[in-house]
N, C-alpha and C positions, 0 to 999 in steps of 0.2 A: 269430203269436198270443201266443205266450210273451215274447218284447217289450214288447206294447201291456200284458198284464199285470203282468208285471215292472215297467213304466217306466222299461226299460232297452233300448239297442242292442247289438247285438253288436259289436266291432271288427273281425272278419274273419267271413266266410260260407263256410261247404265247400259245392260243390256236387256232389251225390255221385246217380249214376244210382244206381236200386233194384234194380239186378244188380252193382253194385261190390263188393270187399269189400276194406275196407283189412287189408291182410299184419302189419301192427304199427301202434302207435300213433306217432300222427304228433304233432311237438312245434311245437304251437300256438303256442306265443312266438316262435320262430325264424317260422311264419309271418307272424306278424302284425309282427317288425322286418322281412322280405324287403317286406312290402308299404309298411310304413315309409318306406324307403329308398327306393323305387317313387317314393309319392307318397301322402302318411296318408291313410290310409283310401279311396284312389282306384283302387288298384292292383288288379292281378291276377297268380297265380300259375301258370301254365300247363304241361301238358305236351306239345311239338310233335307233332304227327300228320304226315312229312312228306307219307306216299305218299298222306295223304286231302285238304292241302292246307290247315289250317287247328291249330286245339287240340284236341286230347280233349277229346270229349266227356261223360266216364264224369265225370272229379273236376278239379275245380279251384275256386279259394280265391281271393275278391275280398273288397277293405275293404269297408268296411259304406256309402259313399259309391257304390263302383261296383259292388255290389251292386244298389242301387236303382236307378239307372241302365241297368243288365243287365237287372234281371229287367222291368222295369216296359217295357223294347223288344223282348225277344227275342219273343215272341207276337206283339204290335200289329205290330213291324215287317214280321214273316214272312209276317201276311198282308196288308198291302197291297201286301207285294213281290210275292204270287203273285193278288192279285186285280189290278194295275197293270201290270206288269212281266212279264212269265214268260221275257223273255230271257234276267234278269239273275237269276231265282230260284236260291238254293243246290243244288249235286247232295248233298248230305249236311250230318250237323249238324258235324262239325270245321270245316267251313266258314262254317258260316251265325254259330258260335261268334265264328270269328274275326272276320266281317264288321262283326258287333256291338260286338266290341270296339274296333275298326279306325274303327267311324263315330262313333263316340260317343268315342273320343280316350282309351281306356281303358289307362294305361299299365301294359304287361304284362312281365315276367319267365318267359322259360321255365324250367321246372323238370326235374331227371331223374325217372325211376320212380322210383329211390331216395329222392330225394325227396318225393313222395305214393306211396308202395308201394302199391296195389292190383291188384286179379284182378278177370277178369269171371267170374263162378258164371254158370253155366247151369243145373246142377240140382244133385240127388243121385242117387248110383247104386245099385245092388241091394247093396252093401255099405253103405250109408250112408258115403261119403265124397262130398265136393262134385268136382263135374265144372268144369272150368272152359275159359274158349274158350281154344282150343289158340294162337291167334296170343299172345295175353301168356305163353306161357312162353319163347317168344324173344328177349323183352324182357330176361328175366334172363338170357339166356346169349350172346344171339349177338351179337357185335360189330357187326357192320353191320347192325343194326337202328335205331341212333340212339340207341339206350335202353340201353345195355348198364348191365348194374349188377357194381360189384366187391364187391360186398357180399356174401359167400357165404353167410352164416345167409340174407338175405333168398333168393337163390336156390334153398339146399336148401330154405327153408320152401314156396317157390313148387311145388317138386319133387314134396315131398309129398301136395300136394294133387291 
């Protein structure tokens, strides 16, 4: 809507689940040349999910080309895959992420946590401090998770919370 007002496109799109929360700010130009390099404004910046078999779900960052392309099939696709289909329906959305990207020839770049730093919130607790899902604090510390981050400020900040 801010667009068609504007009469302006974005170059890059975050797409950010309404329980994420980005750890620090994330430096939009460095996005927007990773996607560059990709393919202008066609690209995606992903973070692997391996053990769900697809990308994160939570946050990830397309040019404003596959952007449209994304969003305009992830819906429409899903359901004629599960009104047609129900062999071939996704068991989760890392999955169904990727399918989309994968059919529509979306070239993508995996990214680390480091690179889109976020947390899943789940609430607040009786101290007021945010609760967050236990699996992303392994992300910042444990090696064999795929995600390790050597970034210690992001770590302790993860800590914190």
């Amino acid at each position: 809507a801010h667009e068609l007002s504007a009469g302006k496109h974005y170059d890059v799109v975050f797409k950010i689940r309404e329980d994420s929360l980005f750890l620090h700010e994330v430096d939009i130009a460095k996005m927007h040349e990773h996607i560059n390099k990709l393919a202008p404004r066609k690209g995606m910046l992903a973070i692997g999910c391996r053990s769900w078999g697809g990308w994160n779900d939570n946050v990830f960052v397309l040019g404003r080309q596959a952007a449209d392309v994304f969003f305009d099939h992830v819906m429409e696709d899903l359901y004629w895959t599960f009104a047609s289909d129900r062999v071939h329906e996704p068991t989760n959305t890392e999955r169904w992420v990727k399918e989309i990207q994968r059919k529509y020839h979306i070239p993508v770049k995996e990214v680390s946590i480091c690179q889109l730093p976020f947390t899943v919130v789940r609430g607040i607790d009786r101290r007021q401090q945010l609760v967050i899902k236990s699996t992303y604090q392994g992300h910042f510390s444990d090696r064999t998770s795929g995600c390790y981050c050597e970034d210690q400020q992001l770590v302790e900040k993860q800590k914190l919370c």
